[in-house]
N, C-alpha and C positions, 0 to 999 in steps of 0.2 A: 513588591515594589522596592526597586533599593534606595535605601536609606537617603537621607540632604547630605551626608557627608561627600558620597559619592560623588552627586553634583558639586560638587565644592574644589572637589579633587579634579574635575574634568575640565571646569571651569578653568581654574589655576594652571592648567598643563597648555592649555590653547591660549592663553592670555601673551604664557611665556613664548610660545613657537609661534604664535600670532600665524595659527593654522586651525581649519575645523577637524574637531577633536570627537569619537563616539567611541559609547560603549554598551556591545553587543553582548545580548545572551548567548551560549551556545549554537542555537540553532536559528542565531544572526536574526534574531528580533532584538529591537532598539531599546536599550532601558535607559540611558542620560546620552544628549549631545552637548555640544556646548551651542556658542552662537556660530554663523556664517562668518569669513573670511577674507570673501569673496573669492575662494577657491572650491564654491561649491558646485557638485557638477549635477545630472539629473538621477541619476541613484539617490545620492543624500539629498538632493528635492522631495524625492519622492517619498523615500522614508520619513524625512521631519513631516512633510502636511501626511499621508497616510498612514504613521505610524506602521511602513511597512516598504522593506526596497524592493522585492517583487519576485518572482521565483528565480528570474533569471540571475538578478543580483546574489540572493542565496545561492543558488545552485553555482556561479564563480566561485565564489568565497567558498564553499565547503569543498567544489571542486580541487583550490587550490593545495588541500590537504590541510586545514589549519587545524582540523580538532584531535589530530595528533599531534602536531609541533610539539616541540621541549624547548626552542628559541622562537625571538623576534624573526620575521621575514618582511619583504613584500609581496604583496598579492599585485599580482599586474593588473593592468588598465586593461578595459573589455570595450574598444569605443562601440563595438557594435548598442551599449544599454548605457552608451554616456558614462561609463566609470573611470575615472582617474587611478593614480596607482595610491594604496594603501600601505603603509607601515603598518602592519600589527603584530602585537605581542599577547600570545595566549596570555590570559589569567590564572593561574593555577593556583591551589593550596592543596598542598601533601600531592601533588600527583595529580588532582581530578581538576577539570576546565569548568571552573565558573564564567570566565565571559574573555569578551576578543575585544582588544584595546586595539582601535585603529585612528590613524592618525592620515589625513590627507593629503597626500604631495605629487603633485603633477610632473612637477621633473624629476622625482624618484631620488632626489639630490639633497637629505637632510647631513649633517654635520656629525662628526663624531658626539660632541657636547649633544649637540640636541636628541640623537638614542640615548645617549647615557641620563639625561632629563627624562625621557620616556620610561627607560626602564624602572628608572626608580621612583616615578611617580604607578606604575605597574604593579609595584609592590605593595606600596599602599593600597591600590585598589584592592588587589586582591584580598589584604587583611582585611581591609571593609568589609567583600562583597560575602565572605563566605559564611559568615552571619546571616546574612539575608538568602543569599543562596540554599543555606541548607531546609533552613524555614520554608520557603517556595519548595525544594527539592520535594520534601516529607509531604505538603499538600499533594503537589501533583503523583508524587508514588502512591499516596493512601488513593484518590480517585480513580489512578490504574489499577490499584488492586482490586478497589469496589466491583466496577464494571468487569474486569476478568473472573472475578468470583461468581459474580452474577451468570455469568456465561459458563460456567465451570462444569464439571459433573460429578463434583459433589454436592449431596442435595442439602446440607448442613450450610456448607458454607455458601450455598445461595442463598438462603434463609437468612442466613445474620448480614450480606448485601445488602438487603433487600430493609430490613431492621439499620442498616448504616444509613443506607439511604434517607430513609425516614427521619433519622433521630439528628439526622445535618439537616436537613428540609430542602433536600433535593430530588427527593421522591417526584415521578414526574408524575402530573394526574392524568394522564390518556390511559386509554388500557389496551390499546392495538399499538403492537410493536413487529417491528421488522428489522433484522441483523443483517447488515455489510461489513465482509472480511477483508479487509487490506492483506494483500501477500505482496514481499519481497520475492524478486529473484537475481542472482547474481552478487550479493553484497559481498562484497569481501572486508576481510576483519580489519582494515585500515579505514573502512566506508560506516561501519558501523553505528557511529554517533549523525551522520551522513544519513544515513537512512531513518534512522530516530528520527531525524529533524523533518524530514520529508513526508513523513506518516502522519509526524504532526501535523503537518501544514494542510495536507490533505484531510486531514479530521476537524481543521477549524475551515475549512471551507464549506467543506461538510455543514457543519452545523452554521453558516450564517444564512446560508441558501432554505433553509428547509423549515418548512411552517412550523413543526411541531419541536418538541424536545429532542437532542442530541445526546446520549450519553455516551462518549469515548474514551479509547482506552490505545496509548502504543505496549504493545506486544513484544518477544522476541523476535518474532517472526513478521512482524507486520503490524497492522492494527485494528481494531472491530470496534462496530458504531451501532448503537439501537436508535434507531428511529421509533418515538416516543409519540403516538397521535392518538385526538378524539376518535377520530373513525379510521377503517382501513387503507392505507397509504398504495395508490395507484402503482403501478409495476413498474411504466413510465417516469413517473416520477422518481421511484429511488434508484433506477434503471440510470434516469438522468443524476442524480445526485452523488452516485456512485463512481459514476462516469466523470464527472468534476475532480472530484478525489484523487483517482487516478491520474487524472490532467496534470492535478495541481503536483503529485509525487514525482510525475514524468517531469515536469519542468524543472523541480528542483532538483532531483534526480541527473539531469542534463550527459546520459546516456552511459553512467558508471552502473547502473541498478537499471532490473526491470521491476513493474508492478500491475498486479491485475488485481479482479475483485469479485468476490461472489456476494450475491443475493441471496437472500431465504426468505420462504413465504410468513403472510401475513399470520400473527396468533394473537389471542386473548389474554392482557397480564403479564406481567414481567415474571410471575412466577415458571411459564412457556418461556420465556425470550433464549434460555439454552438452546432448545429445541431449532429454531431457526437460523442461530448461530450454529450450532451443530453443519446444516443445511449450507447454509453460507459458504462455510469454510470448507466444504467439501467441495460446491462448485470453484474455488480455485483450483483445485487441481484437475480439472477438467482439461485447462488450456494449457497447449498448443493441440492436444492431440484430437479431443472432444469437441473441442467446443473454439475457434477461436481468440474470443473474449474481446477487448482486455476486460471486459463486465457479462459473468455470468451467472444466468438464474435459476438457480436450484431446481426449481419446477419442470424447467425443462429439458432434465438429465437424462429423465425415464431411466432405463437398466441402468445406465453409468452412473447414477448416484446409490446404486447398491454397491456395483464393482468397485468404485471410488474407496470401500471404505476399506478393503483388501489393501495389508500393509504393500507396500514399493517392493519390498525385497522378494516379496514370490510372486512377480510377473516375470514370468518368462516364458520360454517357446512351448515347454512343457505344459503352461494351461490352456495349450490350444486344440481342440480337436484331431484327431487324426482326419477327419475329413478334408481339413480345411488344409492342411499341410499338400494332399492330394489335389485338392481343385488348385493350388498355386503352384502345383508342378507340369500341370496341364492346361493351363490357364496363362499365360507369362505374362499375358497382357493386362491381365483383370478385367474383363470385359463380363466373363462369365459371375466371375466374384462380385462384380459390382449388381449386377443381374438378380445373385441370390441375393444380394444386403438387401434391394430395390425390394422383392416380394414378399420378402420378413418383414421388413419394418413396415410393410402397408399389408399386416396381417393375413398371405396368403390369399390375397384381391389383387388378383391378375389382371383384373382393367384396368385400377388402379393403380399397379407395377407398371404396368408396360404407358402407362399415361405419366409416370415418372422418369420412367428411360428414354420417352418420347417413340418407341419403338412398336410395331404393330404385334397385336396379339400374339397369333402365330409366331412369331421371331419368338416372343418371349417364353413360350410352351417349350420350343425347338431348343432352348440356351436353355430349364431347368431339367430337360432328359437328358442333355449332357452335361449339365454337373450331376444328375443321376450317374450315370455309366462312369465318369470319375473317381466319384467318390464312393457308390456304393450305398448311398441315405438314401433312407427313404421318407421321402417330402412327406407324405403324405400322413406320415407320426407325432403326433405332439413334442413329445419327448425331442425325436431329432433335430425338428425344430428350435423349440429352446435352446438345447446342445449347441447348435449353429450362429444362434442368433446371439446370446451371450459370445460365443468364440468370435463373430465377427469384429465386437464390440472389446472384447480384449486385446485382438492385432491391432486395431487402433492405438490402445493404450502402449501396447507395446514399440510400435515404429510409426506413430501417427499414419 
């Protein structure tokens, strides 16, 4: 929480400009406003009574580029969510953004004196906040680190997680746990802090929605959440909670970033909870090619959550069968290839292939002698099988 001084300072600044005055953490959650104006519009409504302006408000404001700025700007008016135009002046000390001073003005029209009041009432803030900032900073890093340790695969440093946990007394008591992995995709390094904020948001939705304990954590890459329950936690449900998450990154996100998210099945003990994060974080990379998404559930990878775990850089044309090279030179349509996918993956049950193709038996007998004469397999070998059925499942990976 920052300091009374802060308040005192924000107070003082809107008294003078006899304008509504706020001061934003990074990732545009509200820590001091002053009083109304009568220049308030429904953003800063919304924020003072819910201590929150809404994703859409975030997602403007980080869109607008502020958590790089090195100067004051305006952030424009967005009338579509009621916002008026902002003054703000990143917070900085030594380089790093403690919080966004912004300053309310509808006709975009403040006065040389009155920036030069801003800024230098900015500076002060900033000497206050970084005191408090670094304090908050070092909490929420040690609780990242907790929860990423815990998730880690070393079995050392899960062990003293786990001993952290306890000795703060935030040890959750349920003993079924289930991991969702927050993935970014697309951030660019100007977005960065951008996406940070997004993760978050998405992780404290997360945990207001959901019965049991939330333990989260943002990532470099995204961010992972244990769901902490008495008994085992529905598919549905973290299917849906997950799916919120997501929501909630998308909108603040507001189309600079994608995000999707995997699931991992249910375990006993958080001393397991690796395990399902493991699981988790594999089914993001499922989607586009496997799996649609934007929420995917590990359990339902089958082969592709082997393949999944084959690093990126040796997929290529080379781990495809020669057969299959064959059937797509004689095949252009895929009609025969979709044919063979249909009989593999319903194990060689031909009524139950041709009940997936919609096609009559015979048709389907007639379409696997000619990826026979094709290719040269023979169906009728275990081995081949496999060979194929993985290869189909790798062209996937490869060109969706």
């Amino acid at each position: 929480m920052p300091s009374d001084r802060v308040q005192q300072l924000v107070d003082a600044l809107a008294e003078r400009l006899q304008r509504s005055v706020v001061v934003d953490d990074p990732q545009v959650r509200m820590l001091v406003t002053s009083r109304h104006f009568g220049d308030e519009d429904d953003v800063r409504v919304r924020a003072v009574l819910q201590r929150d302006a809404g994703p859409a408000a975030v997602a403007h404001v980080l869109g607008s580029g502020v958590a790089s700025w090195r100067q004051a700007g305006w952030i424009p008016a967005e009338p579509s969510i009621g916002m008026h135009p902002r003054w703000c002046v990143p917070l900085r000390w030594q380089g790093e953004l403690l919080g966004l001073l912004m300053v309310i003005d509808a006709a975009s029209a403040l006065a040389d004196d009155e920036v030069a009041v801003i800024g230098s009432a900015a500076g002060e803030l900033a000497a206050v906040l970084v005191g408090d900032r670094h304090a908050a900073d070092a909490a929420t890093a040690a609780r990242d680190a907790v929860v990423t340790a815990l998730v880690g695969r070393d079995p050392a440093a899960r062990t003293a997680a786990r001993a952290e946990l306890a000795r703060t007394g935030a040890l959750p008591t349920g003993r079924h746990v289930r991991a969702v992995v927050l993935a970014l995709d697309g951030v660019a390094p100007a977005d960065t802090e951008h996406g940070r904020a997004a993760v978050r948001r998405g992780l404290v939705a997360m945990t207001s929605r959901s019965a049991g304990t939330v333990l989260g954590a943002v990532t470099d890459a995204g961010g992972s959440a244990l769901l902490v329950t008495a008994g085992p936690t529905e598919d549905a449900t973290v299917a849906g909670l997950a799916g919120l998450a997501v929501a909630e990154v998308a909108a603040v996100a507001a189309g600079r970033f994608g995000c999707v998210a995997g699931t991992g099945p249910a375990v006993e003990g958080l001393d397991r909870a690796w395990t399902s994060h493991r699981q988790a974080e594999l089914a993001t990379r499922a989607v586009p090619r496997l799996a649609p998404g934007p929420v995917v559930d590990a359990d339902g990878l089958g082969v592709a959550g082997v393949l999944l775990r084959v690093p990126r850089e040796e997929w290529d044309e080379t781990a495809l069968p020669v057969e299959l090279a064959a059937l797509a030179a004689g095949d252009p349509q895929g009609r025969l290839t979709d044919t063979l996918t249909a009989w593999l993956d319903a194990g060689g049950n031909a009524p139950a292939a041709a009940d997936a193709l919609r096609v009559h038996r015979t048709t389907l007998h007639h379409r696997l002698d000619r990826v026979r004469e094709l290719t040269g397999a023979d169906l009728d070998d275990g081995g081949t099988r496999l060979r194929l059925h993985l290869g189909l499942t790798v062209a996937r990976l490869l060109d969706g």
